[in-house]
C-alpha positions, 0 to 999 in steps of 0.5 A: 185492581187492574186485570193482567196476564203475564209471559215469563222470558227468563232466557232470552237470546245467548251467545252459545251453539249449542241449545236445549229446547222442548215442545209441548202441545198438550198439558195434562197430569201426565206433563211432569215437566211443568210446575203448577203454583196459585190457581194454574190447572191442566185439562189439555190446556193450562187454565192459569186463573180461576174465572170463577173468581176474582183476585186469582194468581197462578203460575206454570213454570218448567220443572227444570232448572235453565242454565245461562252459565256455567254454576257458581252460585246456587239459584234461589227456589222460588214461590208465588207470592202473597197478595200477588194478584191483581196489577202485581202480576203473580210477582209482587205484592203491596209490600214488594213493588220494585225489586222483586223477593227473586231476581227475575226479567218477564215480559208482560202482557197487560190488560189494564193499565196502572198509574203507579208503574205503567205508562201513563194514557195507556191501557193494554200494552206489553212490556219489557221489565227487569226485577220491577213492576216498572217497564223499561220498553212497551208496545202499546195494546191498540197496535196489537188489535190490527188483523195481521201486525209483525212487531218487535220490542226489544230491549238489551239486559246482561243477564249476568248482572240481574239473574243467577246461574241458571234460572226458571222459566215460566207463565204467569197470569192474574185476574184484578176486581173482575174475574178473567180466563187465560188459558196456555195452550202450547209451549215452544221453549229453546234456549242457547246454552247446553245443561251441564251436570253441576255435580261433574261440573264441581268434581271438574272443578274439583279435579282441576284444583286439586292436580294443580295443587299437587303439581305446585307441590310437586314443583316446588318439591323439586326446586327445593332438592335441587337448590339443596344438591346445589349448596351441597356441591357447591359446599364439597367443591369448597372444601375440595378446593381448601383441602387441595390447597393445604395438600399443597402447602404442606407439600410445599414445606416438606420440599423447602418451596413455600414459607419456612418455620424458625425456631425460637433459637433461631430467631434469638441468634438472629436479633442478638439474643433480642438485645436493645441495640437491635430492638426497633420498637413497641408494636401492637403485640410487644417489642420488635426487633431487627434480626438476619439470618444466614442464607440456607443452602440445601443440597438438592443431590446425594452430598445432602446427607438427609433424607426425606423423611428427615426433612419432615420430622426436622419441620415437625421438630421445628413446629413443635419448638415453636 
């Protein structure tokens, strides 16, 4: 069973101005803001395995949630695994090698070597894994036993497409089938995106709908009442016209001006009594005759001998004998 100790980087290098970070140089009782899980105690210092015994897990996370955006989805709690000991780095167990139960990345600082997922001919090393036992990048353990050595492993992930919202950040260590130490002794975390209140986040969000909803609503309010006064007016300017129109016709018969009415008299004298010698033919609504009538003269001036108000009750006369 290999024997590992193992630094969690949930938050690497982020796009953002402004950062939340922390410094704690003592771990104690009093240190709230760290999480302890497995064998992980404070003393000063965080002792993350029992070196009393073999097989041990421990973790010490920060109690506080790391935010990478801003909250869509709720992040997974999470717990140290089962049968996590050994070469499954506190993180995975016999029944869950690569994917791990939560999404994660880490870097790993290992002390022993793993045929089935380390690099092989190669014992101490550190790697870069995203959500698997399987490293994507190493830096082989015997570069690191140099007195003075500057290295630098990296590798790009979007963290949009592995971890959640905001995440937990953390250590964790384990021991394999000797019995090892791995003591934390300070911490020195900054990230790059600032913690936002996820409750106002929501009652923004929240706000924001609802004012486009009800300025939607408002909208649409107004274009209804407005096409409604349209088809309105429109409605009323045509019935202004019509009855400005009839006005003038009926002005038109009382002057003599427009279209005349004849009396069913009037039209038999004009066909001859509708004799047969005048008689044109059959038309769609019966016979049709041929009739002149004699040219109307009217007096405009006094020798007329009628007066107005005559003339209208001649026409109604007329109309009503029709």
């Amino acid at each position: 069973m290999a024997n590992s100790i193992l630094f969690l980087s949930f938050v690497l290098v982020l796009p953002f101005v402004c950062s939340i970070q922390f410094n704690i140089s003592r771990f104690g009782s009093d240190t709230s803001e760290i999480a302890y899980q497995g064998d992980a105690t404070a003393n000063g210092a965080v002792e993350l395995t029992n070196i009393d015994y073999t097989c041990r897990a421990g973790w010490a996370t920060y109690g506080t949630k790391v935010p990478l955006w801003d909250p869509e989805i709720a992040p997974p709690a999470i717990q140290l695994p089962p049968n996590s000991a050994g070469g499954f780095l506190g993180l995975f167990n016999e029944t869950n090698v690569k994917p791990s139960s939560f999404p994660l990345v880490h870097v790993e600082f290992d002390t022993f070597s793993n045929d089935e997922w380390d690099p092989l001919d190669v014992k101490s090393h550190v790697g870069i894994n995203n959500n698997s036992l399987f490293p994507l990048t190493t830096l082989l353990g015997m570069q690191l036993h140099t007195a003075k050595l500057y290295a630098v492993l990296s590798y790009i992930i979007d963290l949009s497409k592995v971890l959640p919202s905001e995440v937990t950040v953390g250590f964790s260590a384990t021991s394999g089938s000797v019995t090892e130490g791995y003591r934390l002794l300070s911490w020195d975390f900054s990230s790059s995106l600032e913690p936002r209140d996820i409750k106002k986040f929501h009652n923004d969000s929240k706000g924001m709908i609802i004012g486009f909803s009800i300025s939607g609503f408002v909208l649409l309010i107004f274009l209804i009442v407005s096409l409604i006064v349209f088809l309105k007016r429109k409605q009323q300017k045509k019935k202004a016209e019509e009855t400005a129109n009839l006005m003038s016709i009926n002005e038109d018969l009382e002057r003599g001006a427009g279209p005349r009415k004849f009396t069913y008299k009037e039209l038999a004298s004009a066909a001859n009594n509708f004799s047969d010698d005048r008689k044109l033919g059959e038309g769609g609504f019966g016979a049709v005759y041929k009739g002149v009538l004699k040219r109307l003269r009217y007096d405009g001036g006094g020798g007329r001998g009628e007066t107005r108000e005559g003339d209208v009750q001649l026409w109604l006369e007329r109309k009503m004998s029709f």
